[in-house]
C-alpha positions in Angstrom: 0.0 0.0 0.0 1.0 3.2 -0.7 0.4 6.5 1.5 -1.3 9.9 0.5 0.3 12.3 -1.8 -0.3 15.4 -2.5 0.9 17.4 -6.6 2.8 20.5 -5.5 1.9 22.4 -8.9 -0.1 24.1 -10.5 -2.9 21.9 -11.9 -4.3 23.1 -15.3 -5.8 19.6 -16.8 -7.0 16.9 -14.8 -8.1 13.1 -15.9 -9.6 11.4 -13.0 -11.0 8.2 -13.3 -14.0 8.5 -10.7 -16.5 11.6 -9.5 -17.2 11.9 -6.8 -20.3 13.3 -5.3 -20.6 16.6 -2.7 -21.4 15.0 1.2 -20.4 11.2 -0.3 -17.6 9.5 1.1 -15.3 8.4 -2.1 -15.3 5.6 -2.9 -12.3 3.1 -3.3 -10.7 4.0 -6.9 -10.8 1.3 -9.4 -7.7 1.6 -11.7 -8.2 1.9 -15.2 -6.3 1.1 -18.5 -4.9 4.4 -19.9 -6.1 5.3 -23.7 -4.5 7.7 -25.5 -6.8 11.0 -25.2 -8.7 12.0 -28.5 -7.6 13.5 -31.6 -8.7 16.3 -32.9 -7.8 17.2 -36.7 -5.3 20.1 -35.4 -3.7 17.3 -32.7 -3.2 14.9 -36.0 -1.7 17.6 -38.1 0.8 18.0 -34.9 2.3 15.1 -35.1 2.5 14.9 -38.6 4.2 17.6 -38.6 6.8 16.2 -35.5 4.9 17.1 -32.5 7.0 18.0 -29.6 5.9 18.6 -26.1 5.5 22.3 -24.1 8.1 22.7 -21.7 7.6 23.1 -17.6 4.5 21.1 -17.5 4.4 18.3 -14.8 2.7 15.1 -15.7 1.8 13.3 -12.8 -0.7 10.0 -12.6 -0.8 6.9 -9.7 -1.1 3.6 -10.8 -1.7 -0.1 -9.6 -0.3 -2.6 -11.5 0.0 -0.8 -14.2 -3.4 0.6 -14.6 -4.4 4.2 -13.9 -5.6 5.4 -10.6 -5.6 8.8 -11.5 -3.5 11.3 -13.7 -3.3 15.2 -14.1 -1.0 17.8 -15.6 0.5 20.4 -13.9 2.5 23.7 -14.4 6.0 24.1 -12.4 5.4 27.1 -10.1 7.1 30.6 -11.4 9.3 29.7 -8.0 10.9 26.8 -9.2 13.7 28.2 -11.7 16.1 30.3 -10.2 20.2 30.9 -10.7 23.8 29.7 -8.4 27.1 30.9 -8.7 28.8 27.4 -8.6 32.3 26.8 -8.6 33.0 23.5 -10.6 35.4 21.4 -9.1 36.4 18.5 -11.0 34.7 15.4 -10.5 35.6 11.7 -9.6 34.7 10.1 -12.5 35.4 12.8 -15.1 38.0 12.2 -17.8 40.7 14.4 -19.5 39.5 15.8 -23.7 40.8 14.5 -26.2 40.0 14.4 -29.9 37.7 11.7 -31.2 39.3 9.3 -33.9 38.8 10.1 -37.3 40.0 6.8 -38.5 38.1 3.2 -38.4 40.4 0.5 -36.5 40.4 -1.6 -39.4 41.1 0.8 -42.2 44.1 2.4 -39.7 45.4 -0.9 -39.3 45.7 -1.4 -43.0 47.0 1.9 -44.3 49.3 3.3 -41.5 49.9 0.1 -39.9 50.4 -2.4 -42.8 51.4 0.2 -45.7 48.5 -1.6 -47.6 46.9 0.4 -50.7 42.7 -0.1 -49.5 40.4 -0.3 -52.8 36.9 -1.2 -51.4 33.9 0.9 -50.5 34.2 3.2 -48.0 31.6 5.3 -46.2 33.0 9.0 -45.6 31.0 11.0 -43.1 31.4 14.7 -42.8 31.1 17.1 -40.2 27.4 17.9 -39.5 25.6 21.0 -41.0 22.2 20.7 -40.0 19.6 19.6 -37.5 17.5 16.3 -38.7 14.0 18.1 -38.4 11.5 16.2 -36.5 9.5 13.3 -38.5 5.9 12.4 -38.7 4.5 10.1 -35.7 1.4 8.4 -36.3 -1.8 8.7 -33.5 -2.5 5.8 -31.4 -4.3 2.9 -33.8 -3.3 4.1 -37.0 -1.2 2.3 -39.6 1.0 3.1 -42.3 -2.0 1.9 -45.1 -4.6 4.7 -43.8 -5.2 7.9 -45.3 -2.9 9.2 -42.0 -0.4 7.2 -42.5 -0.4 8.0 -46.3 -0.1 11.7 -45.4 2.5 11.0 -42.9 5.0 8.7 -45.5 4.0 11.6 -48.0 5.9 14.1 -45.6 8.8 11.6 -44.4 9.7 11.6 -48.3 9.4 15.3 -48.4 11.6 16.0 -45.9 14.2 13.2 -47.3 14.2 14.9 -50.6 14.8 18.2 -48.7 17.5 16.7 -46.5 19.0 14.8 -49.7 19.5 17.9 -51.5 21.7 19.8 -48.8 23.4 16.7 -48.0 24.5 16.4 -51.8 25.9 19.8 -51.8 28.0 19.4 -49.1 29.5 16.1 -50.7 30.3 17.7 -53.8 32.1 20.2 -52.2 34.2 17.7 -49.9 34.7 16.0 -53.6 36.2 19.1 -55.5 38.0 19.7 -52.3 39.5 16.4 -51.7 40.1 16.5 -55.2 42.4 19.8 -55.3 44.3 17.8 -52.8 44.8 14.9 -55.3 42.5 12.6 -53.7 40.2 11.3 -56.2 36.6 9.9 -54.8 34.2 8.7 -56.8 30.3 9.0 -55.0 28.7 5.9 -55.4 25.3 6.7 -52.8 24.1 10.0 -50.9 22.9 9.5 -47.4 20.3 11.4 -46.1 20.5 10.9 -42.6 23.9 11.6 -41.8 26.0 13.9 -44.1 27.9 11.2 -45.7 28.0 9.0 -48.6 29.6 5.5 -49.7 32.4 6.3 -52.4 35.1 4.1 -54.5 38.8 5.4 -53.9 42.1 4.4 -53.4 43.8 5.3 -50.0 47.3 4.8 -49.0 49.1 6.6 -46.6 49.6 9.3 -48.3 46.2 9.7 -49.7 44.7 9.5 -46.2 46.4 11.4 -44.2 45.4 14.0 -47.1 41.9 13.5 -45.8 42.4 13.8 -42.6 44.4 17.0 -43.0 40.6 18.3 -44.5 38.0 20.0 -41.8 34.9 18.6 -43.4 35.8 15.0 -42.8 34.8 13.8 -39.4 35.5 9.9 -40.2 36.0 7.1 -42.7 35.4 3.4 -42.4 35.0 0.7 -44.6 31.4 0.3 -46.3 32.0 -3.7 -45.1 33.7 -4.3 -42.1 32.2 -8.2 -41.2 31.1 -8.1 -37.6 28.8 -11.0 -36.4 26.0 -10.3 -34.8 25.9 -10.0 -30.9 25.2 -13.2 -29.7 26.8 -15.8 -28.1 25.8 -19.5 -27.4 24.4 -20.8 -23.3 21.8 -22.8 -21.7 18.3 -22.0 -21.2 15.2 -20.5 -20.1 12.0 -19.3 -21.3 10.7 -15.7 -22.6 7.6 -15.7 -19.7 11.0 -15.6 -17.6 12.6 -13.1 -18.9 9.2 -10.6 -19.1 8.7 -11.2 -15.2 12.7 -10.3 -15.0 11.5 -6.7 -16.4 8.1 -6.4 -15.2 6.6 -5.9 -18.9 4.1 -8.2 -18.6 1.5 -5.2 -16.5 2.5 -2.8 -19.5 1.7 -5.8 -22.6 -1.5 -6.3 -20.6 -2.9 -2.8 -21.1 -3.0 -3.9 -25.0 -0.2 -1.0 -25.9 0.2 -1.9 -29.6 0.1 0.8 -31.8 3.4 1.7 -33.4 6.2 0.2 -35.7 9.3 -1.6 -34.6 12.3 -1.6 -36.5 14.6 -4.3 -36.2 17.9 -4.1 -38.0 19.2 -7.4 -37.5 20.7 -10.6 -39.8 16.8 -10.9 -41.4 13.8 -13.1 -40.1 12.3 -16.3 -41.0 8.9 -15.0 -41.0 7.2 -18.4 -41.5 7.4 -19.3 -37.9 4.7 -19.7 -35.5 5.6 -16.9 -33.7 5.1 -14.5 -36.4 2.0 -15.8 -37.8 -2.0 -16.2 -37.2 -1.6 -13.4 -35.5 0.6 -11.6 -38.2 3.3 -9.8 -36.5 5.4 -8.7 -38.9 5.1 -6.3 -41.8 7.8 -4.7 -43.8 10.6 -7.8 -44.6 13.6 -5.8 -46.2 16.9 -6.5 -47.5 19.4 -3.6 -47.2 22.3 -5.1 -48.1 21.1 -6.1 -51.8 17.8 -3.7 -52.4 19.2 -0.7 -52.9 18.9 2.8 -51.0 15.4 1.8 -50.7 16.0 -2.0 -49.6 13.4 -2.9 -51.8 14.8 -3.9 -54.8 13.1 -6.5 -55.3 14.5 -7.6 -58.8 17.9 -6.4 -57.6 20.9 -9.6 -57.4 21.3 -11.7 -53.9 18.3 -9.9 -52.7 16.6 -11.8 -49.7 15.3 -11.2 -46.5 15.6 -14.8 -45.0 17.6 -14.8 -41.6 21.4 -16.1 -42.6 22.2 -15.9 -38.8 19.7 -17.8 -36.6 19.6 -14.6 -35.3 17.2 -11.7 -36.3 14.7 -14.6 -35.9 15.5 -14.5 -32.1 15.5 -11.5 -31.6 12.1 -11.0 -33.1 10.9 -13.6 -31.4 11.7 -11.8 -28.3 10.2 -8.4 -29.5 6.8 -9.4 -30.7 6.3 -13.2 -30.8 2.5 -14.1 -30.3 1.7 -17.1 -27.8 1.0 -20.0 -30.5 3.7 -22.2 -29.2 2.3 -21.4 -25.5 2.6 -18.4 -23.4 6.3 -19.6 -22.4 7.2 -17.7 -25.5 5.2 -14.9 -26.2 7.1 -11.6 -27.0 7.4 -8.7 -24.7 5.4 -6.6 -27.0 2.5 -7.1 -29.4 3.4 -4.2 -31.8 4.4 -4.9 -35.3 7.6 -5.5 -36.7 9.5 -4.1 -39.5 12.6 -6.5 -40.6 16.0 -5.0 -41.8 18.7 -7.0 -42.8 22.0 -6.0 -42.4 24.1 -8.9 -42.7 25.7 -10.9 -45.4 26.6 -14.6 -44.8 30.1 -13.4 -43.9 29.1 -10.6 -41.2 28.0 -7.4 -40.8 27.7 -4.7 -44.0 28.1 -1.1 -42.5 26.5 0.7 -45.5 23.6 -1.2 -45.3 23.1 -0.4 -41.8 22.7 2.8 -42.4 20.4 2.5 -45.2 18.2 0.0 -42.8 18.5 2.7 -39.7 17.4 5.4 -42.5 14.5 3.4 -44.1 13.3 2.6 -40.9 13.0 6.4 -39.9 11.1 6.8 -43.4 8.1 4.5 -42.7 7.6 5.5 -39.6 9.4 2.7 -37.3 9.4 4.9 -34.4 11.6 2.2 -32.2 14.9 1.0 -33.5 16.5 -2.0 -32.7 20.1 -2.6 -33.0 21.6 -6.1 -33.0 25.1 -4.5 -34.0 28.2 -4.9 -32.4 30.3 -2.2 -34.7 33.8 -1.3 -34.4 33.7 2.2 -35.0 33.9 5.5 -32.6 31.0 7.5 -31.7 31.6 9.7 -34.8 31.3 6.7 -36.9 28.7 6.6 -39.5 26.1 3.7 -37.6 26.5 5.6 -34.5 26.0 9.4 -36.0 23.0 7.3 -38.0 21.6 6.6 -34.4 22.0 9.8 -33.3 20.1 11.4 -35.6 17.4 9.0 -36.1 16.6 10.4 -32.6 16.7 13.8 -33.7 13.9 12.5 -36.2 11.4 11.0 -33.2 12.7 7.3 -32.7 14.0 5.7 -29.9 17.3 3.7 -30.5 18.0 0.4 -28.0 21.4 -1.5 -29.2 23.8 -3.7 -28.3 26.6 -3.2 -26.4 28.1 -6.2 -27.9 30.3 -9.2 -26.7 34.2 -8.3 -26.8 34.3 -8.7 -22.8 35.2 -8.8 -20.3 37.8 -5.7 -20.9 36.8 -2.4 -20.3 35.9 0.5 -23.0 35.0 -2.2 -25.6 31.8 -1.2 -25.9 30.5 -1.3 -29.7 28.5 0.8 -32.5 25.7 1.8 -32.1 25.4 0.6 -28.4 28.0 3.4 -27.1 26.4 6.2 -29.1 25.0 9.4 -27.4 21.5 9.0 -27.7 21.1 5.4 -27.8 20.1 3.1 -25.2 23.2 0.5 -24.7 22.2 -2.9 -23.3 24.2 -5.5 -21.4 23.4 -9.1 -20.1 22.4 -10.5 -16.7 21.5 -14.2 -17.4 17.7 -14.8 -16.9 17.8 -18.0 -14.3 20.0 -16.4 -11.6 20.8 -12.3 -13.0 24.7 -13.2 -13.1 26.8 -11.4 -15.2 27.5 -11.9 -18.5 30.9 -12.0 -19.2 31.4 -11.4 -22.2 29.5 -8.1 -22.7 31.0 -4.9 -23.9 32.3 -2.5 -21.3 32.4 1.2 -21.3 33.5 3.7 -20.7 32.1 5.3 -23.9 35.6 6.6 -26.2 34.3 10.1 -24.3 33.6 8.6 -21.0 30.0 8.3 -20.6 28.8 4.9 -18.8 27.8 2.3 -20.9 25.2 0.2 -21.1 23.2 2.0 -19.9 21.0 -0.7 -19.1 21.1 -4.5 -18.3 18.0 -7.3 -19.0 18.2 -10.7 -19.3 19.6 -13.3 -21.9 19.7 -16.9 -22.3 16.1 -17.1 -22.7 14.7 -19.6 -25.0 12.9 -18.4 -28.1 12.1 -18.5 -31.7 14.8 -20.3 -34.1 15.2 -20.8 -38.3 15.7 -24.3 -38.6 11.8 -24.8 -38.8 8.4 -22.8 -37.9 8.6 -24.1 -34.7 12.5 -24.3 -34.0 13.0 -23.2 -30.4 16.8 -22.2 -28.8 18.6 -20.4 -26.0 19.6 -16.6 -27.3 22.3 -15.3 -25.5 25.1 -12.3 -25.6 23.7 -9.0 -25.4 21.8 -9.9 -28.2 19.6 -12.3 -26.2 19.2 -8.8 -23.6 18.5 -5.9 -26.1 15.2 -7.5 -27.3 13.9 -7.4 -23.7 15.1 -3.5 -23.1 13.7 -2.7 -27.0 10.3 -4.0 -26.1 10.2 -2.1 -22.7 11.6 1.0 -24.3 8.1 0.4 -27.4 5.7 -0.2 -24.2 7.0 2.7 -22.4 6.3 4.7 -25.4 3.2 3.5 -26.0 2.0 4.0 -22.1 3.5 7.5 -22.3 1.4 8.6 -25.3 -1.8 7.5 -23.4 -0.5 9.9 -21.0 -0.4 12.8 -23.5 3.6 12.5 -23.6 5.0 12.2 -27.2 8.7 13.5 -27.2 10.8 10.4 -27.2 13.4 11.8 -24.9 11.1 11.0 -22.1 10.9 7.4 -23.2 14.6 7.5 -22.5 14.4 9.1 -19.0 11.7 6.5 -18.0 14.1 3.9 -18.9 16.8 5.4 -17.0 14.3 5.6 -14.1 13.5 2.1 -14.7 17.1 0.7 -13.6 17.9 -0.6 -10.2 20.9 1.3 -9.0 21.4 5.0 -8.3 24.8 7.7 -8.0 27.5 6.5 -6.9 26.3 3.0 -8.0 26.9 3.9 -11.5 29.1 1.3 -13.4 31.1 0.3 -16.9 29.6 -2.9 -16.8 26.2 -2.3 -15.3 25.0 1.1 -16.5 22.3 1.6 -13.9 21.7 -2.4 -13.9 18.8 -4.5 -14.0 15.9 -2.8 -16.4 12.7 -3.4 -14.3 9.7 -1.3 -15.1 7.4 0.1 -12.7 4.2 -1.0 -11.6 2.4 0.7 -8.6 2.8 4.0 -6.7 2.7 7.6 -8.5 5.3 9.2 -10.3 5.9 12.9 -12.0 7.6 13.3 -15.4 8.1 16.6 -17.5 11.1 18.5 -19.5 12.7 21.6 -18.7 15.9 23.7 -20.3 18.7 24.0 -18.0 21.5 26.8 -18.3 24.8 27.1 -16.4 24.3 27.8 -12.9 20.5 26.8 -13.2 18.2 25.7 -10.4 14.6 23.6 -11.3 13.1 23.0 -8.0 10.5 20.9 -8.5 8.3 20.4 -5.1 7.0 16.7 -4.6 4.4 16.5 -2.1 4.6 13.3 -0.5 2.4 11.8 2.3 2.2 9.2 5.4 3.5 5.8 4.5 5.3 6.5 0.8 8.9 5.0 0.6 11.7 4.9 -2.2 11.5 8.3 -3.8 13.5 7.9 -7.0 14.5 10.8 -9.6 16.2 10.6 -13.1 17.5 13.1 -15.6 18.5 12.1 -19.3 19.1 14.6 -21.9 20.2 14.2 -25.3 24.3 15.7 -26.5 25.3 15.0 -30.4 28.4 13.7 -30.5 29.8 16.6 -31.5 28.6 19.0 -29.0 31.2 20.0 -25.6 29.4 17.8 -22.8 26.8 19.4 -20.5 27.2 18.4 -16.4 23.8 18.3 -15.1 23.0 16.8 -11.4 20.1 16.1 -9.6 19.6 16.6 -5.6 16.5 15.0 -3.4 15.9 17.6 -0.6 14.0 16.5 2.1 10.6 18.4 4.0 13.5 20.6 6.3 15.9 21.5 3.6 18.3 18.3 4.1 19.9 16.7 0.6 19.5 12.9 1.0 20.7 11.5 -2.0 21.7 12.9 -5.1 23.1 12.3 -9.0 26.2 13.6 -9.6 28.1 12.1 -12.4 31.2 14.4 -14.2 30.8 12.2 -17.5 27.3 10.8 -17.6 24.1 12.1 -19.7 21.7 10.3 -17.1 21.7 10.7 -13.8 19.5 8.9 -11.3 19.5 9.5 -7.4 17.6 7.7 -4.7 16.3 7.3 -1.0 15.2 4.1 -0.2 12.8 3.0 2.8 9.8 5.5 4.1 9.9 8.8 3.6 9.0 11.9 5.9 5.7 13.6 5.0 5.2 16.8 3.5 7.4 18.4 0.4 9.8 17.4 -0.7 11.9 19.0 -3.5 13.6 17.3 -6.3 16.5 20.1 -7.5 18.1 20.0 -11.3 21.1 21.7 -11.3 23.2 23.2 -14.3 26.7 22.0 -12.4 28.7 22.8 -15.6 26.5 23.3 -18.8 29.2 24.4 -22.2 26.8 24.4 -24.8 24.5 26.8 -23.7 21.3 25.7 -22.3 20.5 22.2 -22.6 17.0 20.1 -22.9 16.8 18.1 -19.6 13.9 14.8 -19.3 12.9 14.1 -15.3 11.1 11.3 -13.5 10.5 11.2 -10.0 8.4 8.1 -8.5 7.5 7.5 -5.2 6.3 3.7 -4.2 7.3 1.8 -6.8 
């Protein structure tokens, strides 16, 4: 049971799921599955044109097991921004600057550390000139084949052609210049989504550090670099397992399907049970033969088929239906979109990109990454991530499997506005060892996040093959269908930015500052169920205070606050902290992290009565003032 509270704003909408009559005693609320509120034609046209929520509003709702007791939104009182002089001292975990490699591993080895003269495809990816503009989202119900969703692939093809053209111009000017330095390239695809394209040339030492010694160029890779996907082979366990291990099971009950998954993966075999009768995939796509489109249907080699025994998996995971019992029904029930990636021999760069960028096209609003890259955070599948989030999705990846080790964490796992997974095995949450460790090449924590592996699931040998998935492939399926419900349940809650997906995951780990590790992020993903939490966004400037008052009454225990924002890669870091201030002024916990973008503080057992005041604070923000998500939840 959980004690009284009281909302320390400003209310200016309330949603209350019983009325009560004047001289009645109220009666005992019954809790309620949340719907997304209704849509008029000027809310549609919002998000089809890349709806963002207002800032300083405080969302605030109590549930019980999952279902609404009650929810209202709030304004932060005028009182609760203010300004500090602070003088920043330098932190325990904060790491020295240094320049971000320009260079893939693989292509530095061969050039400067063999002598070799490299031929193949290469993706070159420049600095950044824009900001990816925000892309259509789809109301609750809708699909991709209704006049809405026609309108809203009609705009996400708009806005590529707009994007395509400036992106084009900046390539030919890196081509004339690289040219004048007698480097000769020779464009062979445009990207849309970063500023980059895959080219033909012929690099030797000379020739590259020629590029290098150009601006524009922020790094080259090979197109094909032949990375397996992230798994790894163990012993066994059921799905129903792993959904208790992470609580979904609450959130799959309130029938949160609307929405696309993408999974970019080693392809599907979408014959099996799992997927069928109910259909739960849609789009089957092959990126590495169909083109820029990866539909090319006609085009050589092109098949969608899983070459792995893996995308199969990890779609099993994500959406399975129950045919083969509900031992092995998928976290979600949304539909899946499948990109393949992968040749027989291992993982094809360029066509990850193309996958991550198709995906963001038709509206796949969650992305999926069962890559283990080896490329820095400037690399092309990590800048691909990054902006993909600029464009409305939510990215869960990998952090792949070159553990134990420390700052091995892979592409797109370790990029800045992905959510990097690692592995707890499902029977008895040990450690996985083999996961990728961060720090992050800039020394954020990664993963982020941890959920279970080993779980036994869907297979390609036949349409009812069964078999234990492990590495952190086996875990990211689990986080990626949280990270869909969470979305789902937020947009019944009138919440549609996805940054705050990202913070409610953050709030949904198990350990709090200083417990902050490489090789558990903030641990064991475990969504919440009962008690009442408050959610919002604010901007935060250096030396800025957000007080936000949490009224809290007899008998509530565990209050819990987390901050995530969202930093490019290329952007000077931003140090923001967050303090839990007790009814008479004391600070009982806080978040405090020199390197981190997340931060999550907690006091465990009951709490004192009265307000309570959950405090952001601008510690050290460079790049003037930066977009900050916050949960707080009491109860849970």
């Amino acid at each position: 049971m959980f004690g009284k509270t009281y909302f320390g704003v400003l209310v200016i909408a309330v949603i209350t799921i019983t009325l009560v009559a004047v001289g009645c005693v109220p009666p005992t609320p019954v809790p309620v599955t949340p719907t997304e509120p209704p849509m008029n034609d000027d809310d549609v046209n919002r998000l089809l044109s890349g709806r963002e929520d207002p800032y300083n509003l405080v969302y605030h709702v109590e549930i019980a097991d999952g279902k609404d007791v009650s929810f209202e939104i709030g304004e932060l009182p005028e009182d609760a921004f203010g300004d500090e002089e602070i003088e920043v001292e330098r932190k325990e975990d904060a790491v020295p600057e240094r320049e971000p490699d320009r260079v893939h591993p693989i292509l530095r080895e061969l050039v400067f550390g063999r002598g070799e003269v490299f031929t193949e495809p290469v993706i070159v990816v420049l600095q950044e000139t824009l900001t990816i503009p925000r892309f259509p989202s789809l109301p609750v119900g809708v699909s991709r084949d209704s006049d809405i969703g026609k309108r809203a692939l009609a705009i996400s093809e708009d806005r590529i052609e707009q994007l395509l053209s400036k992106r084009s111009a900046d390539s030919e000017r890196f081509l004339q210049i690289a040219g004048e330095q007698g480097v000769q390239i020779e464009l062979m695809e445009q990207y849309w989504l970063i500023n980059g394209f895959v080219a033909k040339t012929e690099l030797d030492t000379d020739a590259l550090e020629r590029l290098l010694s150009l601006e524009q160029l922020s790094y080259i890779q090979p197109a094909f670099t032949g990375e397996e996907p992230p798994q790894d082979g163990n012993a066994n366990n059921d799905v129903d397992d792993g959904r208790a291990r992470i609580v979904s099971d609450p959130y799959f009950n309130l029938g949160l399907t609307s929405g696309y998954i993408g999974l970019l993966d080693s392809g599907i075999r979408d014959s099996h049970q799992l997927f069928n009768s109910p259909r739960q995939v849609d789009f089957l796509r092959d990126c590495v033969n169909g083109g820029a489109n990866c539909n090319n249907t006609a085009a050589a080699g092109y098949n969608t088929t899983d070459n792995w025994d893996h995308g199969t998996s990890s779609a099993g995971i994500l959406v399975g239906n129950n045919r083969l019992g509900n031992a092995f029904r998928g976290v979600t029930d949304i539909t899946l979109d499948s990109w393949k990636i992968y040749t027989a021999t291992g993982l094809d760069s360029a066509a990850a990109v193309r996958g991550i960028q198709r995906a963001v096209a038709v509206l796949d609003r969650v992305l999926v990454g069962e890559i283990q890259a080896i490329e820095g955070e400037n690399g092309a599948i990590a800048v691909a991530s990054d902006n993909a989030y600029d464009a409305g999705a939510v990215n869960v990846a990998a952090n792949g499997n070159p553990g134990p080790g420390t700052g091995n964490v892979r592409s797109p796992g370790l990029a800045h506005k992905t959510i990097g997974v690692g592995a707890l095995d499902v029977t008895d949450l040990s450690q996985y060892n083999n996961q990728g460790r961060g720090p992050a090449p800039d020394g954020r924590y990664k993963p982020d996040l941890q959920a279970p592996n080993n779980s036994e699931t869907s297979e390609s040998g036949s349409d009812t093959d069964l078999g234990t998935f492990g590495g952190t492939s086996g875990a990211t399926p689990y986080a990626a269908g949280a990270a869909a419900l969470m979305r789902n349940w937020l947009r019944s809650h009138s919440t549609y930015d996805n940054g705050a997906v990202y913070a409610h995951m953050i709030q949904s780990g198990t350990q709090a500052w200083p417990g902050y590790s490489n090789t558990t992020g903030l641990g064991l993903l475990q969504m919440p169920v009962n008690g009442q939490a408050w959610w919002g966004k604010v901007n935060v400037g250096n030396g800025g205070i957000i007080n936000i008052p949490i009224g809290v009454g007899p008998g509530s225990s565990n209050l819990r606050a987390s901050l995530w924002w969202p930093e490019g890669q290329a952007e000077q870091h931003d140090d923001i902290d967050v303090h839990l201030i007790d009814p008479g002024g004391i600070e009982r916990a806080k978040g405090y992290s020199g390197v981190s973008i997340f931060e999550r503080a907690q006091v465990p057992g009951n709490l004192a009565s009265g307000q309570w005041t959950v405090r952001i604070r601008g510690y050290n923000v460079a790049s003037g003032p930066q977009q900050v998500f916050w949960v707080v939840d009491v109860g849970s």
